[in-house]
C-alpha positions, -999 to 999 in steps of 0.1 A, spaced: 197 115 -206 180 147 -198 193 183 -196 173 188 -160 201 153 -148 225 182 -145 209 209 -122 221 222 -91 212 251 -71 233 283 -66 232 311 -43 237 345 -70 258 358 -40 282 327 -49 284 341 -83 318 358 -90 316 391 -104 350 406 -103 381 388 -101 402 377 -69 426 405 -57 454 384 -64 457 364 -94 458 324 -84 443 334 -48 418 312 -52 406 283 -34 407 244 -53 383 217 -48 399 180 -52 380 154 -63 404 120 -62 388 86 -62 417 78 -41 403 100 -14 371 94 5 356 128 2 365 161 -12 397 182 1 397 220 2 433 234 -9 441 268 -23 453 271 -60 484 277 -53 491 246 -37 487 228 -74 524 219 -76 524 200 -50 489 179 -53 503 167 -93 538 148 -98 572 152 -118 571 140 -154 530 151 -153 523 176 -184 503 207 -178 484 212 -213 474 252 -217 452 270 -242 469 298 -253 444 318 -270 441 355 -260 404 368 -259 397 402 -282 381 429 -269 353 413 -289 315 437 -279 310 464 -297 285 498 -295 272 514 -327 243 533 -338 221 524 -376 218 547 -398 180 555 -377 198 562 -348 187 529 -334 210 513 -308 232 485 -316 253 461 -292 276 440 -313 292 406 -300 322 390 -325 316 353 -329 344 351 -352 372 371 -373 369 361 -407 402 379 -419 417 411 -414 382 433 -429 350 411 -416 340 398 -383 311 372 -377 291 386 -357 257 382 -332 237 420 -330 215 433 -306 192 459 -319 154 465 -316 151 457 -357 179 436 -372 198 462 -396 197 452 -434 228 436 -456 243 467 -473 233 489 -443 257 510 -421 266 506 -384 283 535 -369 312 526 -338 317 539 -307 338 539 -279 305 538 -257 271 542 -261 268 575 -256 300 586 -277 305 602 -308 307 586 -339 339 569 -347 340 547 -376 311 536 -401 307 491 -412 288 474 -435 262 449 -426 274 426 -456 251 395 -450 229 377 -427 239 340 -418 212 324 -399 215 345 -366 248 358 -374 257 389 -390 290 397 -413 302 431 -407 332 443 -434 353 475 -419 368 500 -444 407 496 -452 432 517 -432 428 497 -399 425 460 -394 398 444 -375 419 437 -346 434 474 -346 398 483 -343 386 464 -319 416 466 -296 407 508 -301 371 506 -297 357 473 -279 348 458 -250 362 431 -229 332 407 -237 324 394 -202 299 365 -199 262 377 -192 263 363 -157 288 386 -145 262 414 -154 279 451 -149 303 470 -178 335 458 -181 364 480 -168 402 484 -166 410 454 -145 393 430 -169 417 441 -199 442 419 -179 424 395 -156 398 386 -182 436 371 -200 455 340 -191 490 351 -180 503 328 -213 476 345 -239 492 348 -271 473 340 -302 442 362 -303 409 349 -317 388 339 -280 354 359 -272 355 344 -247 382 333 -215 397 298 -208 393 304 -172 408 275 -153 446 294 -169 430 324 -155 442 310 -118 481 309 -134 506 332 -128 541 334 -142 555 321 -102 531 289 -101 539 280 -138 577 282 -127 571 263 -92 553 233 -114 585 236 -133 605 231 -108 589 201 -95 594 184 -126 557 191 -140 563 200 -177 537 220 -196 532 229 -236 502 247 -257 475 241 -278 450 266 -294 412 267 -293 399 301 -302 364 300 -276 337 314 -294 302 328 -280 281 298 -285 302 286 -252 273 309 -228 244 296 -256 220 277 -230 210 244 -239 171 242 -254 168 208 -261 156 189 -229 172 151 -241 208 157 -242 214 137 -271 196 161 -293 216 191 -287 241 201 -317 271 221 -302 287 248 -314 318 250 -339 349 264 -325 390 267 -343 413 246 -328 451 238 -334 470 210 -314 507 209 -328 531 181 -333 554 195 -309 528 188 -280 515 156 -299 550 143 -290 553 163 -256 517 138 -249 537 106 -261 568 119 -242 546 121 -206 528 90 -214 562 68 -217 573 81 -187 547 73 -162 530 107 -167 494 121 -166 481 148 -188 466 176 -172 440 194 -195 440 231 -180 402 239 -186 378 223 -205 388 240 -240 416 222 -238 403 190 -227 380 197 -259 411 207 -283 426 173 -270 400 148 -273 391 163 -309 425 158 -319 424 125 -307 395 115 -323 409 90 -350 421 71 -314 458 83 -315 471 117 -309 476 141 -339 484 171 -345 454 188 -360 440 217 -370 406 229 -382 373 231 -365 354 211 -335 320 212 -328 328 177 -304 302 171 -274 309 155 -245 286 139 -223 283 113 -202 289 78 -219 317 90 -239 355 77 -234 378 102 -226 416 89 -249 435 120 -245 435 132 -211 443 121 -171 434 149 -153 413 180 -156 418 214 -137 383 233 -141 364 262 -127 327 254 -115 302 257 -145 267 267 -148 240 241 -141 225 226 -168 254 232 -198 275 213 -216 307 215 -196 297 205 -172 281 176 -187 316 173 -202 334 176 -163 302 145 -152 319 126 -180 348 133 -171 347 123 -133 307 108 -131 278 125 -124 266 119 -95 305 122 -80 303 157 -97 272 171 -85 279 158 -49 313 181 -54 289 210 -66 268 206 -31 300 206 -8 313 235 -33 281 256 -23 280 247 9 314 256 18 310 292 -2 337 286 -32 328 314 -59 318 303 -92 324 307 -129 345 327 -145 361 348 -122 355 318 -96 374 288 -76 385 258 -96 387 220 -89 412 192 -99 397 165 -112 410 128 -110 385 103 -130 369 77 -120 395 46 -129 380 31 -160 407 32 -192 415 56 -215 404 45 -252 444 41 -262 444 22 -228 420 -4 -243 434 -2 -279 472 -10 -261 
């Protein structure tokens, strides 16, 4: 299988840039092997397209305001983008300079580029392509960043971030902070739809999968097979281990709400049963692998080429999913991010516990 199977073209006026006016006023894309083509609907019409006793499964992470400016002690430039908090004094870290600073060098930060000097790191070691950074003691990493950083939008979106993104570029449900980057499909939620789905007896719980940078790393490996992915924290809890068993006894499908959580899911299920888990992932899915956690999958529309949405062709098929991607350009949905979002049903083969029953 090779990386060029999953290419599509896309207009860059179809890219989103800034979010919808409205949160959830965004258009969703069905794809049901139960219908004979694809069906238009706006997002907010989700309550009515799933059924009572179905279980909405959200990521709950809450992206940090995770880019950084500095200057080295040269005055050189430096962009900083957190991979990773490490604890409450060190972030992993990817930096963009024009010479890589030294371990045991200082970074200087900055509200901007151009700003005065604000607070002064340490370059503490070099891991591969990733940097450690140690702040002094008085503030906490988080403090820091939440005084000093960026809202770290993904490279395609390509101008600064501002105001608006410090709540748009956040799932309505955010709570646990750790993400550099969004879980978008939740970005289409807001507090009224979640309610609506509860009142049509659509239940919904939360897992955790802190989405790290890797997640905009290209693929540069041609045969798919050959690509290693990424490692990313995860935490799926008993209570929504049982809240999974709970739906499936009653007749109920599990919605994943993005493909994070579709991730946190089918890593947690790994062992071929449900568990609560908690640890890291680096799980790639691809077309030939057997979905045992999830039903249904609400998504935005993903880059061409990249591993979700090898993980959506898996999901639904490939050549079902790319045909989506067509009519989804032609009829001018935006994409990524910021973008429209489809439902997906898959293709009826059985779940892995399906087959083990």
């Amino acid at each position: 299988m090779y990386r060029s199977d999953f290419h599509f073209e896309l207009p860059d006026a179809l890219i989103a840039r800034r979010p919808p006016a409205q949160r959830g006023d965004s258009r969703l894309l069905v794809l049901d092997p139960a219908r004979p083509a694809c069906e238009h609907r706006q997002f907010g019409e989700l309550p009515a397209l799933l059924s009572p006793g179905d279980l909405l499964v959200f990521n709950d992470t809450r992206v940090i305001p995770a880019r950084l400016f500095g200057r080295k002690a040269s005055g050189g430039q430096v962009e900083i983008l957190v991979e990773r908090v490490l604890d409450e004094q060190r972030l992993l870290t990817q930096v963009r300079a024009s010479k890589a600073p030294r371990p045991g060098s200082q970074i200087v930060l900055a509200a901007r580029p151009d700003a005065a000097a604000d607070i002064a790191v340490t370059m503490a070691a070099r891991r591969g392509s990733w940097f450690e950074l140690v702040f002094p003691v008085g503030e906490t990493v988080l403090q820091v960043l939440e005084r000093l950083g960026h809202m770290p939008l993904p490279p395609y979106i390509d101008r600064p971030d501002d105001a608006v993104d410090r709540e748009r570029y956040q799932t309505v449900f955010s709570r646990r902070e750790g993400a550099v980057a969004a879980p978008t499909a939740g970005l289409h939620f807001t507090d009224a739809l979640i309610d609506a789905c509860t009142s049509r007896g659509i239940e919904h719980g939360f897992l955790t999968l802190h989405v790290g940078a890797g997640t905009f790393q290209p693929m540069r490996v041609e045969q798919v097979e050959e690509h290693r992915m990424h490692s990313e924290w995860l935490s799926v809890g008993a209570a929504l281990c049982e809240q999974v068993r709970a739906c499936r006894a009653r007749g109920g499908r599990v919605v994943a709400v993005g493909t994070t959580a579709a991730r946190a899911l089918e890593s947690a299920a790994a062992g071929g049963e449900l568990q609560a888990f908690e640890g890291e992932t680096d799980i790639f899915i691809y077309p030939g692998y057997r979905f045992r956690a999830i039903d249904a999958l609400i998504t935005n529309f993903h880059l061409p080429e990249s591993t979700l949405l090898m993980l959506v062709s898996a999901f639904a098929g490939r050549e079902r999913v790319l045909a989506a991607y067509r009519e989804a350009v032609a009829q001018g949905y935006r994409f990524f991010s910021y973008g429209d979002a489809m439902l997906v049903f898959p293709q009826r083969t059985p779940r892995m516990d399906e087959v083990d029953a």
